[in-house]
BADOZA-520834 format. One line per 10 residues: number of its first residue (from 1); for each residue x, y, z of C-alpha. Coordinates in nm, 2 decimals, always signed. Layout:
NUM = X/Y/Z ~ ... .
This chain:
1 = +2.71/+0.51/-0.60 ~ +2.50/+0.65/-0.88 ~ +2.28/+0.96/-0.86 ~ +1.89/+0.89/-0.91 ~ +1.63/+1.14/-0.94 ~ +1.38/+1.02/-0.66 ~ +1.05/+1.24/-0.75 ~ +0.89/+1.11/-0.43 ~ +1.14/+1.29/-0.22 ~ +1.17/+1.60/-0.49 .
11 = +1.52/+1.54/-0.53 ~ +1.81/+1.35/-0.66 ~ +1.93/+1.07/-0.45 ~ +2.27/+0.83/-0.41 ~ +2.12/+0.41/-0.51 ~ +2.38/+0.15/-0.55 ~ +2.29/+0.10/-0.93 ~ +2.19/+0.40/-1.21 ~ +1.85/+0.46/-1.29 ~ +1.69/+0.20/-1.50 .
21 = +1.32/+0.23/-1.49 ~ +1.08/+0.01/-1.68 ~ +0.84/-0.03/-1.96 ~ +0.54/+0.05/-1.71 ~ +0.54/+0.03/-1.35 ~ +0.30/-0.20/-1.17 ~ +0.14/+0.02/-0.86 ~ -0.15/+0.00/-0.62 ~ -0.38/+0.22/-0.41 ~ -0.48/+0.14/-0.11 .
31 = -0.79/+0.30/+0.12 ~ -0.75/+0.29/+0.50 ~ -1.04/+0.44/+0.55 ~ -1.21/+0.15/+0.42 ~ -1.02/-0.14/+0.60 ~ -1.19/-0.34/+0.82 ~ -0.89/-0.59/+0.88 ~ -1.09/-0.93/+0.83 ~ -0.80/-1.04/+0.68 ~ -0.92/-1.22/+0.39 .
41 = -0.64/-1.07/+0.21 ~ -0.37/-1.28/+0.40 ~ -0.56/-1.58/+0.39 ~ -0.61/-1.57/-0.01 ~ -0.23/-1.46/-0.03 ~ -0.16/-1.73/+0.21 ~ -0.36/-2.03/+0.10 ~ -0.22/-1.92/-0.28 ~ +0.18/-1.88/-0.16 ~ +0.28/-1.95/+0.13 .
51 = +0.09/-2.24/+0.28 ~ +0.41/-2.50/+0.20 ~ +0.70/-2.58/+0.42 ~ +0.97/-2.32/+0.60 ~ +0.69/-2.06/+0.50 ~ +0.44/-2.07/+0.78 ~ +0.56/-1.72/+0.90 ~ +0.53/-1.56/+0.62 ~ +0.27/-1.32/+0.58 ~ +0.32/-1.13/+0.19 .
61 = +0.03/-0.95/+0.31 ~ -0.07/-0.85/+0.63 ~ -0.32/-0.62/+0.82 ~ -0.20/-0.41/+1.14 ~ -0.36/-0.24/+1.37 ~ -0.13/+0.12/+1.37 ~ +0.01/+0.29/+1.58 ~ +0.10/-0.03/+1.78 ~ +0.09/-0.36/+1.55 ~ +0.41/-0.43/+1.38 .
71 = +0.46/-0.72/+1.18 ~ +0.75/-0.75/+1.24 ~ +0.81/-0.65/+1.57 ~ +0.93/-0.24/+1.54 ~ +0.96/-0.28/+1.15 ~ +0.90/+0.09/+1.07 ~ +1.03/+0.20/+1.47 ~ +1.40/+0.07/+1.44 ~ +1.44/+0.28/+1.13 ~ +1.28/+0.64/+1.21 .
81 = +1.49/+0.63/+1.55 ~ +1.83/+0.61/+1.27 ~ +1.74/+0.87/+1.07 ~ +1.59/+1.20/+1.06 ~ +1.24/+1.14/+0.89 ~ +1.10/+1.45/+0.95 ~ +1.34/+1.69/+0.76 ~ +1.12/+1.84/+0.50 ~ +1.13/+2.17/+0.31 ~ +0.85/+2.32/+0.06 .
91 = +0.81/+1.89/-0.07 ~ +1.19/+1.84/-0.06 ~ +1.31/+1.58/+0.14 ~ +1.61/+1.75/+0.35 ~ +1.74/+1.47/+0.53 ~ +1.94/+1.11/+0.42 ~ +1.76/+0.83/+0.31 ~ +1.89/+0.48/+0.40 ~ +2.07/+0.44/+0.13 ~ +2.26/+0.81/+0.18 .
101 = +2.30/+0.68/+0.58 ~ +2.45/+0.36/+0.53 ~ +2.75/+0.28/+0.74 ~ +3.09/+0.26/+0.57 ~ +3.11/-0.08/+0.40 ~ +2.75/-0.13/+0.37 ~ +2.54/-0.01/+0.09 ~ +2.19/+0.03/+0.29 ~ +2.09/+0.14/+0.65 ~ +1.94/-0.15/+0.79 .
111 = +1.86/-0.39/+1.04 ~ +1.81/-0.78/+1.06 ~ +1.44/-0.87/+1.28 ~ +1.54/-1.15/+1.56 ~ +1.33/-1.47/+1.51 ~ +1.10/-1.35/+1.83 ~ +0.98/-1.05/+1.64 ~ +0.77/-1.31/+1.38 ~ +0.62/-1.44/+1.65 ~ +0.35/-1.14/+1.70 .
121 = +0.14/-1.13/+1.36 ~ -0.18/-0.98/+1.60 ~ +0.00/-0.76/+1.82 ~ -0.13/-0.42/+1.91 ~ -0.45/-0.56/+1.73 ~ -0.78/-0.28/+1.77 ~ -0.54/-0.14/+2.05 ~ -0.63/+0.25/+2.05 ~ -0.39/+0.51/+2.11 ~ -0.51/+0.66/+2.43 .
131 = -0.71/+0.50/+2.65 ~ -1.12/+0.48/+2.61 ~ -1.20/+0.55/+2.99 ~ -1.54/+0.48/+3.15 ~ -1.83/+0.76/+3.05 ~ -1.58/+0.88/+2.75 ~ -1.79/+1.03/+2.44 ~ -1.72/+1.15/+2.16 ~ -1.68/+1.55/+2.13 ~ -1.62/+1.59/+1.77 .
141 = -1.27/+1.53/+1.75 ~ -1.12/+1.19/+1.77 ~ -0.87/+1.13/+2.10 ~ -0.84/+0.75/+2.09 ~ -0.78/+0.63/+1.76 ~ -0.60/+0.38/+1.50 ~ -0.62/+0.25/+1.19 ~ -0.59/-0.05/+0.94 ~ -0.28/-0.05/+0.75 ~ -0.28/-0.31/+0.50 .
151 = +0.08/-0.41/+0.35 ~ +0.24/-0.62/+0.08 ~ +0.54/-0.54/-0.09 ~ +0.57/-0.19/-0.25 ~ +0.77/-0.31/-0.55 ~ +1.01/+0.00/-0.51 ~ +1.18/+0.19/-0.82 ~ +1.48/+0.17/-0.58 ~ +1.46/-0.15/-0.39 ~ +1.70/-0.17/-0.09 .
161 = +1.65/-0.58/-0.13 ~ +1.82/-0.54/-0.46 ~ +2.06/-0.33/-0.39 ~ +2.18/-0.49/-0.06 ~ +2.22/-0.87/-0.23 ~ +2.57/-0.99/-0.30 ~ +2.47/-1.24/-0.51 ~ +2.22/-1.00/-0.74 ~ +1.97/-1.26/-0.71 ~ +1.70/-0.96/-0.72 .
171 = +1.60/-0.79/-1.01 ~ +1.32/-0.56/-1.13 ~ +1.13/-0.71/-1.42 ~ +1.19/-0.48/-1.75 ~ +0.81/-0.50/-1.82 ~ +0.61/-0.46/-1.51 ~ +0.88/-0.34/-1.23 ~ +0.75/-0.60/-1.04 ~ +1.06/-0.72/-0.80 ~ +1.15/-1.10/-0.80 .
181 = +1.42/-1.33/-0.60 ~ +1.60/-1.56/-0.90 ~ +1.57/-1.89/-0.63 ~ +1.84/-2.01/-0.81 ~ +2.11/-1.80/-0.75 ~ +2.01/-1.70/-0.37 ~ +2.23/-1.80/-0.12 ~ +2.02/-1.71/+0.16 ~ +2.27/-1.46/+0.26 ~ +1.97/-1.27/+0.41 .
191 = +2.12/-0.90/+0.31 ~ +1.76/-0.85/+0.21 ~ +1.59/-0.91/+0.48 ~ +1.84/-0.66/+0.66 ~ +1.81/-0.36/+0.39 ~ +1.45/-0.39/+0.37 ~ +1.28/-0.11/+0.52 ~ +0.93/-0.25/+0.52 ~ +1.04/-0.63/+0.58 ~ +0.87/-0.79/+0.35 .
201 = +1.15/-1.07/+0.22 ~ +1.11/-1.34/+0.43 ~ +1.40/-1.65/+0.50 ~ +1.29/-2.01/+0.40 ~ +1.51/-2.23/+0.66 ~ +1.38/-2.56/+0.46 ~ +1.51/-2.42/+0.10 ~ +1.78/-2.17/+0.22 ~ +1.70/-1.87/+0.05 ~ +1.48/-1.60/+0.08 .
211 = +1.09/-1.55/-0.06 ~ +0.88/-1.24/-0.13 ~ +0.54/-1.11/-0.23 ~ +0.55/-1.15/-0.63 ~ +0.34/-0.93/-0.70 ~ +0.07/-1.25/-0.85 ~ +0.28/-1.21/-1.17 ~ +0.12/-1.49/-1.33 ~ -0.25/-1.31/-1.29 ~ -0.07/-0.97/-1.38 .
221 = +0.06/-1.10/-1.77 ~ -0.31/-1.23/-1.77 ~ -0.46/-0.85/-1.68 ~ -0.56/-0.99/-1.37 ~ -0.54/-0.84/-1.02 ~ -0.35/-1.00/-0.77 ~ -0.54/-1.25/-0.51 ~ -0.51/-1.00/-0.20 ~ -0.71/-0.73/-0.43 ~ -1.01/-0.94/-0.56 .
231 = -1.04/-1.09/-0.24 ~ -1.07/-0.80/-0.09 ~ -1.45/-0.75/+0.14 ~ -1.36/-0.39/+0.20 ~ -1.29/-0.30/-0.17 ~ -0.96/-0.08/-0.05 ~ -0.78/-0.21/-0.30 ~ -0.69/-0.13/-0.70 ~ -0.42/-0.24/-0.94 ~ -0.24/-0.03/-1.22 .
241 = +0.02/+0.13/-1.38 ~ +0.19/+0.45/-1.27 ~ +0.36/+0.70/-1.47 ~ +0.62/+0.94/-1.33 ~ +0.48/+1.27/-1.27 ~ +0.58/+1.44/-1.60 ~ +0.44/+1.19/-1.78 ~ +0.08/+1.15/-1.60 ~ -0.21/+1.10/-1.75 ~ -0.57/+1.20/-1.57 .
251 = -0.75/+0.88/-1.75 ~ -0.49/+0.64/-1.59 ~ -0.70/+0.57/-1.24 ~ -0.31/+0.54/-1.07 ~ -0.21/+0.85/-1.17 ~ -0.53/+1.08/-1.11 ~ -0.56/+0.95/-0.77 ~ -0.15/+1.01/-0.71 ~ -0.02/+1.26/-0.94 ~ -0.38/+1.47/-1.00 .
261 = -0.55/+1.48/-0.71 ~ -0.28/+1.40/-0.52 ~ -0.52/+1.22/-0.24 ~ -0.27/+0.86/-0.26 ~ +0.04/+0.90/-0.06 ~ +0.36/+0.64/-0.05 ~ +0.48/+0.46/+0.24 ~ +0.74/+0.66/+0.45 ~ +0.91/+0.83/+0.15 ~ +1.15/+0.94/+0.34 .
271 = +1.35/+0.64/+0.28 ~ +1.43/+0.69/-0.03 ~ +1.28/+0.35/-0.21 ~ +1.04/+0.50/-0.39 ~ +0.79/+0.27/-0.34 ~ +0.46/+0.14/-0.57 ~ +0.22/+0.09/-0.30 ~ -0.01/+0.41/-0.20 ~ -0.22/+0.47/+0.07 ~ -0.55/+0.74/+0.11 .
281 = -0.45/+0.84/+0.46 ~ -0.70/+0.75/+0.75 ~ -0.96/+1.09/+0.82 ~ -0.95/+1.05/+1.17 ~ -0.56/+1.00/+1.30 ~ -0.33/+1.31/+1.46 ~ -0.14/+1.46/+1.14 ~ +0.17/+1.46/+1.32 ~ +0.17/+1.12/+1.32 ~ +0.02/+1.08/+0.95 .
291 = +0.31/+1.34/+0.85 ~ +0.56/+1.07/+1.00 ~ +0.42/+0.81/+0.82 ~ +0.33/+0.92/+0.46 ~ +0.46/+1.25/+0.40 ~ +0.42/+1.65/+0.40 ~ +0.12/+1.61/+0.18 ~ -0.08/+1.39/+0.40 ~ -0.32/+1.72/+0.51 ~ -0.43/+1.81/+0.18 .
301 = -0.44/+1.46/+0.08 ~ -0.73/+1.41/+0.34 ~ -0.90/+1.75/+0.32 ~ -0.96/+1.65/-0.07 ~ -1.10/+1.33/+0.03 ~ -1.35/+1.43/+0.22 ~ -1.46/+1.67/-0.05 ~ -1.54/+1.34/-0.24 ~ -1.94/+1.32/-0.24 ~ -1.89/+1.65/-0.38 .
311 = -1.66/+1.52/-0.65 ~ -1.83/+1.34/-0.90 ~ -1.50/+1.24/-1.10 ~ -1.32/+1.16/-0.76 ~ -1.63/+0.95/-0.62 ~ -1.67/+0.82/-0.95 ~ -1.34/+0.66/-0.96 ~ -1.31/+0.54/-0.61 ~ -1.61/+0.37/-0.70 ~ -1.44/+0.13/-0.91 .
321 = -1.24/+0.03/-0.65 ~ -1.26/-0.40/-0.60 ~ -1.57/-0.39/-0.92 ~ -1.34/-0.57/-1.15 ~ -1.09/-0.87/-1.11 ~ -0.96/-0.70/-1.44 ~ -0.66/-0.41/-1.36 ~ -0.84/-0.10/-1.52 ~ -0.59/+0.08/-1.72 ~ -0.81/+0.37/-1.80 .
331 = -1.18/+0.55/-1.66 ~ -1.42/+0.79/-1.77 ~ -1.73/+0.95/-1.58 ~ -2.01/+0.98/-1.81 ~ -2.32/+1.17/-1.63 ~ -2.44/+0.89/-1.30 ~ -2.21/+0.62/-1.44 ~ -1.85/+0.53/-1.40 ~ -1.66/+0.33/-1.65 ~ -1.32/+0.11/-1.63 .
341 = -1.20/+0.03/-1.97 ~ -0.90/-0.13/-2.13 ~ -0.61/+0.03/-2.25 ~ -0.77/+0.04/-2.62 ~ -1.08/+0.22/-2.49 ~ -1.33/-0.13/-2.46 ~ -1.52/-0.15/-2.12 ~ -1.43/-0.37/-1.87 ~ -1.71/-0.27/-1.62 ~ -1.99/-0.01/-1.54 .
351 = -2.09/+0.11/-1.18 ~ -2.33/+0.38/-1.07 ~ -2.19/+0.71/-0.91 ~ -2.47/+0.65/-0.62 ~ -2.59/+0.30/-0.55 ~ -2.97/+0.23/-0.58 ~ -3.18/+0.25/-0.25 ~ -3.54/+0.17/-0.15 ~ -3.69/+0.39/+0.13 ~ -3.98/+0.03/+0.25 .
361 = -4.27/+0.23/+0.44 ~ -4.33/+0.12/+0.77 ~ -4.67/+0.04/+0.74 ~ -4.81/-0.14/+0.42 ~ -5.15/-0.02/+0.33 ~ -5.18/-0.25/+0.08 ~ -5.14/-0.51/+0.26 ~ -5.30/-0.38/+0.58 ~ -4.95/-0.51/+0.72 ~ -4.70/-0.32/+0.99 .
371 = -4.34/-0.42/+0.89 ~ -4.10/-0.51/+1.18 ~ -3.75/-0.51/+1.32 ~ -3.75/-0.92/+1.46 ~ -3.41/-0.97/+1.61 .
């Protein structure tokens, strides 16, 4: 196996193939704090991908309820029993990723979901982690709790789906890092599926090979954001480009949020797969379980978002989040107003650091009128 330099983990790393990153590296941010799981982001994924035959289980994108929806069943579970996730020193990763733990004539610690486990897309839905008893109140401190977590394929640096495939069906592409199936050369061996960490290749019984989240590569070569991210009511969602962190630049929205201010967080990075797909961690979960889940950072990640209404430049630039169907390449704050421009400095779209708002007087003396709440 070759060595890889894995900055997520602070550390080099063993991966199947040497290092070969692209021209630029498609990435997204996601706010859980924001989610409200309606789900329009799996039905416009859906209705655009996966609405034809042998692909009415797939869900590209899905909303679970955390800490007890999976979709799959146990997705994230099966793994963190296998290895030891939680072996972190000063931002170093200590422990094996699943790569580093694979069994002898395997190349990726993994495991293969039973058919039943699709069969649960809602489970654990608004289920809260303790229970809410009768006469409970709130004390200032949150003891029943979850979360929102919103998922599509992370588009890894170091894909366990590509690695894992006999048949090298799977490849990054050279300009966007965006990670594709060739249909034609799958065998539906279902290795994927199996190294996978976050499950999100999916078997097609009527073709015979597997399927994946594309990353709405057509929209992407266009400058356009994926159908999951304009269709997003909560406006959790931005596109972009990330740069590694020697290489980050603070007007690149991806990388001020990830490599600046450090408040974006990947996926259990633990695993090795370096993956594209960040998440602002939820304000009001139990850190241990947050340090599980996204990393030894996750505390100062949320104590420097809620320092964001004092933040002009961090407000400012989560305010652009879902204003644009356009992927935003670059920002500026200028005084109240936030700009996303293009990569040769034209605007794409202007928002206001504080929205607008009316204060309508309960009584109108003009009009010698009182104003009412009428259910």
């Amino acid at each position: 196996m070759a060595r890889v330099h894995n900055w997520q983990i602070g550390r080099e790393m063993s991966y199947w193939y040497p290092q070969a990153r692209p021209k630029r590296q498609f990435a997204a941010i996601f706010d859980t704090n924001k989610c409200i799981a309606c789900q329009t982001c799996t039905l416009a994924c859906k209705t655009t991908w996966t609405s034809g035959k042998g692909q009415e289980y797939m869900l590209w994108n899905n909303v679970e309820s955390k800490p007890f929806g999976f979709y799959p069943l146990g997705w994230d579970l099966e793994l963190l029993q296998r290895i030891d996730g939680q072996n972190w020193s000063k931002g170093r990763y200590e422990g094996r990723t699943i790569f580093e733990a694979a069994p002898a004539g395997e190349r990726v610690l993994g495991w293969r979901p039973e058919e039943a486990d699709y069969a649960y897309p809602n489970v654990g839905e608004d289920d809260c982690a303790h229970g809410v008893e009768k006469g409970a109140h709130f004390q200032g401190f949150h003891e029943a709790w979850f979360f929102y977590l919103a998922r599509i394929c992370n588009h890894c640096t170091y894909p366990a789906c590509l690695s894992s495939c006999p048949r090298s069906s799977i490849y990054k592409r050279p300009e966007d890092g965006i990670v594709l199936i060739d249909q034609g050369r799958c065998r539906g061996y279902q290795e994927c599926i199996k190294a996978c960490p976050y499950k999100k290749t999916f078997a097609n019984p009527m073709t015979g090979t597997s399927e994946k989240c594309i990353g709405c590569f057509p929209k992407i070569e266009q400058g356009l954001q994926p159908q999951c991210f304009v269709n997003c009511i909560g406006k959790i969602r931005m596109a972009g480009w990330i740069s590694t962190p020697d290489k980050s630049r603070p007007d690149n929205p991806i990388d001020y949020l990830v490599h600046e201010r450090k408040v974006a967080l990947p996926l259990y990075p633990q695993l090795g797969l370096e993956p594209n797909v960040y998440y602002i961690p939820p304000r009001h979960v139990p850190l241990p379980y947050l340090r599980q889940m996204f990393g030894p950072q996750v505390e100062d990640a949320i104590a420097t978002y809620r320092q964001a209404p004092k933040d002009p430049d961090l407000a400012g630039l989560l305010s652009l989040f879902g204003s644009t169907e356009w992927i935003v390449p670059r920002w500026r704050r200028q005084g109240n107003m936030v700009m996303g421009l293009r990569e040769d400095g034209r605007e794409i779209v202007r928002v206001p650091l504080r929205e607008p708002s009316w204060i309508v007087p309960a009584v109108d003396l003009k009009r010698g009128a009182v104003r009412t709440n009428i259910p």
